[in-house]
C-alpha positions, 0 to 999 in steps of 0.5 A, spaced: 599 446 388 594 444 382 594 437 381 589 434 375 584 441 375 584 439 384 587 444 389 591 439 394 593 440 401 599 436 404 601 433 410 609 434 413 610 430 418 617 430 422 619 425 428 624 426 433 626 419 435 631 415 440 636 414 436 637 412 428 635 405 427 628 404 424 627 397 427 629 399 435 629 405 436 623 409 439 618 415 438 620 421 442 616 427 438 611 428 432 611 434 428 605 435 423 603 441 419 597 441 414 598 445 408 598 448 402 602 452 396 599 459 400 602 455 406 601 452 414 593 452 415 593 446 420 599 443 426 600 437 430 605 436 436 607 431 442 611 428 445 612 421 445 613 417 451 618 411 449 618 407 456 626 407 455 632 412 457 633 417 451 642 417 450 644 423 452 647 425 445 639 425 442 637 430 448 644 434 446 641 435 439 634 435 440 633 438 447 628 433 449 630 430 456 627 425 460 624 429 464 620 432 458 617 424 456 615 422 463 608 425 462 607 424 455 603 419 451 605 413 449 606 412 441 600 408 441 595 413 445 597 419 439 594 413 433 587 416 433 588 424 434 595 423 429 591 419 424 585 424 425 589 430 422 593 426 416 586 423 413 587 421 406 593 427 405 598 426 401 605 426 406 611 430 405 617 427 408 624 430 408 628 423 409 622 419 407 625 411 408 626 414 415 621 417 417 616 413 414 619 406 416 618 407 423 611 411 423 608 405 420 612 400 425 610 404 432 604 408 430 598 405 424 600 403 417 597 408 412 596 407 405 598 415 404 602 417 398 609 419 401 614 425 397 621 426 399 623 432 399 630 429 398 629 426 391 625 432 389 632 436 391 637 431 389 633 432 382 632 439 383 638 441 385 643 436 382 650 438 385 649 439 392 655 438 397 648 436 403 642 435 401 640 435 409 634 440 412 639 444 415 643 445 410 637 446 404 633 452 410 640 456 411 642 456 404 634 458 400 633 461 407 627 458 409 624 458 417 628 453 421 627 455 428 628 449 432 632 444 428 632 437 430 625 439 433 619 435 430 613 442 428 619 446 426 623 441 422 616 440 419 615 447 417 622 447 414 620 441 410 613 444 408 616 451 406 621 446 402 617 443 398 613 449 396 620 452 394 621 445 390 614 446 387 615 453 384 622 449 381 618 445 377 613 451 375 620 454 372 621 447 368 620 447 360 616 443 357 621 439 354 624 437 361 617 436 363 615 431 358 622 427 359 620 425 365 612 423 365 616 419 360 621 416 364 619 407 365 618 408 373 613 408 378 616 413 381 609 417 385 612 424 385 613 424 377 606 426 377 609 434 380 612 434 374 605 435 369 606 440 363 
């Protein structure tokens, strides 16, 4: 992607965790891929040891077990190699207040510029019955191997902002100038240059 005459790499990032409440649940996967609007060039994949018992309905939508945890590292031996691949690059998140939220409470609070390819969608693509990864990789029929599986969710999510991208790119100008001049500090008003 071009931005401000600088060719700009991202990070998609996906967690898979205990379950859905950002203040108690735990860590159990981290996918990360770097890329660029030409595609994946970097990926990042662990699991995460959360030191508790997984529900049994998250191992039937992940396929992570208990047994897959029991050697992996614990959140806060993945802080440095995780913080190490993401540097300074921008994240893309699918779900953002989620997934930021619990990053930041179990791993390292980061000053990263976050985009969540939900609001692009929703503004993209008003009038969805679903906004969900799942639904968005079957209907514009991106690579979605392993659904619910951190890496494959964050290739989903980077092959999903890509097609966003180009969404943007086929935007008069007019729509364009209209939202540079919308009165928000909305980060991901800056996609949208003329």
């Amino acid at each position: 992607m071009i931005l401000d005459n600088c060719f700009v790499m991202f990070i998609a990032i996906d967690l898979e965790t205990t379950g859905l409440d950002v203040v108690t649940d735990q860590i159990i996967e981290i996918g990360a891929v770097k890329f660029d609007e030409s595609g994946i060039k970097e990926e990042f994949q662990t699991l995460v040891n959360p030191n508790i018992q997984i529900p049994p309905e998250v191992t039937r939508i992940t396929g992570i077990s208990n047994s897959d945890l029991e050697n992996a590292p614990q959140a806060h031996h993945v802080t440095e190699k995780l913080k190490t691949f993401i540097g300074d690059l921008p994240f893309v998140v699918h779900n953002a207040d989620f997934d930021i939220t619990i990053l930041r409470r179990a791993i390292f609070e980061f000053p990263n510029e976050y985009f969540d390819t939900i609001t692009f969608s929703q503004i993209l693509l008003p009038g969805m019955r679903s906004y969900s990864l799942e639904t968005l990789s079957r209907i514009f029929k991106l690579v979605h191997e392993e659904k619910h599986r951190a890496l494959s969710d964050a290739k989903a999510t980077a092959a999903l902002f890509n097609m966003l991208l180009g969404k943007i790119k086929e935007l008069d100008p007019q729509t364009l100038q209209k939202i540079q001049n919308l009165k928000s500090n909305w980060n991901g008003k800056r996609l949208f240059k003329i």
